[in-house]
N, C-alpha and C positions, 0 to 999 in steps of 0.2 A: 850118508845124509840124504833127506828125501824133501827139496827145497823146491818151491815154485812158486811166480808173480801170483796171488790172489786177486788182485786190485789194480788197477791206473785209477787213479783220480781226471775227472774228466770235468772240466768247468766248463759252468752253465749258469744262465740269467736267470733260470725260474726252476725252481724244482719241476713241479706239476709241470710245466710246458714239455719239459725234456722225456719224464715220465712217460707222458701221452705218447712222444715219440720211439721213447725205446720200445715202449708195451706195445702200443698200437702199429706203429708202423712195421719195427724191424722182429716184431715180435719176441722180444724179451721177455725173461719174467723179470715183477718185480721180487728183490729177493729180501729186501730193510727199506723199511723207511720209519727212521725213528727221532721225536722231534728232542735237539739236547739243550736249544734254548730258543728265545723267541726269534731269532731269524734260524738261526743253523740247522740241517736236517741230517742226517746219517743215513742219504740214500744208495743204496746201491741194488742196481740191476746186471742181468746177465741173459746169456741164450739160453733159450729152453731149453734146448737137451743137457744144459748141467756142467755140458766139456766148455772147457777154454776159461781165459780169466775176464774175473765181471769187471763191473765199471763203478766207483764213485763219483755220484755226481754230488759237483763241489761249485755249489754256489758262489761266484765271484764277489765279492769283496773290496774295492778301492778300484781306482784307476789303474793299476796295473793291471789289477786279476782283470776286470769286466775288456780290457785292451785285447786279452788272449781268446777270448771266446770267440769260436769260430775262424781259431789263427792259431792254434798248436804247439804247431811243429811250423811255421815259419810258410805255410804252401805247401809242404809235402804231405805225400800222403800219412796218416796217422793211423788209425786200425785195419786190420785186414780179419773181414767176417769172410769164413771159408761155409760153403755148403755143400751140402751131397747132391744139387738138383738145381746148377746154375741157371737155367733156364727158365725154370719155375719158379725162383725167389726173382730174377731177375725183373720177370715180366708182372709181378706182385707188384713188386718198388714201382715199376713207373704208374703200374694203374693207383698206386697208392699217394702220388706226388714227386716221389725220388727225382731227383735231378742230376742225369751222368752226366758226367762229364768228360769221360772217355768211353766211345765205345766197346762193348765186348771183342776180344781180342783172343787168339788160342797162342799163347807161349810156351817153352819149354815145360814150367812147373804148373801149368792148368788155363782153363778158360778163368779169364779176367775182366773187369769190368771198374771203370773207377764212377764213385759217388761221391754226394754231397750232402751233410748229415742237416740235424736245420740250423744250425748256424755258418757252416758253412767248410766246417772239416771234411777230408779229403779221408774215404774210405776205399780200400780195395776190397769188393767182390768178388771172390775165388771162387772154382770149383778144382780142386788139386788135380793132376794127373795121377792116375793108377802110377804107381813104383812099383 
């Protein structure tokens, strides 16, 4: 069996707002964005190069859902974007707005860095160590 996550649902207050952020900033592509009724969208973005799983963005919804935005996973970190040129994506993010929140760090499994997406999730910046 050949099985793997395609998707997290990622909630969000505004399509377009987050769009702008995936595309623009972290340079995602966009991969759907298809309208299925008058609010709901079927968007989903990803990294360019194609590897790794994408993202739905899942417009929140009621007082529960809009409570989660930019609160996850509770404070902890929530995705981890790995790249081949820490340095260089690193120093993009800040000239681009990014906001870390921890500085880059060299650990056993690679140079790391933690971020904050625009609402306020907790991302890790990786560049892996050679194995």
């Amino acid at each position: 069996m050949n099985n793997k996550i395609a998707q997290l649902s990622f909630v969000v207050r505004d399509y377009d707002e987050a769009i702008r952020f995936f595309t623009e900033i972290l340079e995602f592509k966009l991969l759907e964005d298809t309208q299925l009724s008058e609010t709901k969208r079927w968007v989903i973005v990803g990294p360019e190069s194609g590897n790794g799983c994408n993202l739905l963005l899942a417009k929140a919804v009621g007082d529960e859902q809009v409570s989660r935005i930019g609160n996850q996973t509770g404070g902890r970190v929530f995705l981890f974007l790995y790249t081949d040129n820490f340095d260089r994506l690193y120093n993009k993010l800040i000239e681009r707005g990014i906001r870390f929140v921890r500085p880059p760090s060299v650990e056993t499994y690679g140079k790391v860095a933690v971020f904050a997406d625009l609402y306020g999730n907790l991302w890790d910046l990786i560049e892996p160590s050679q194995v």
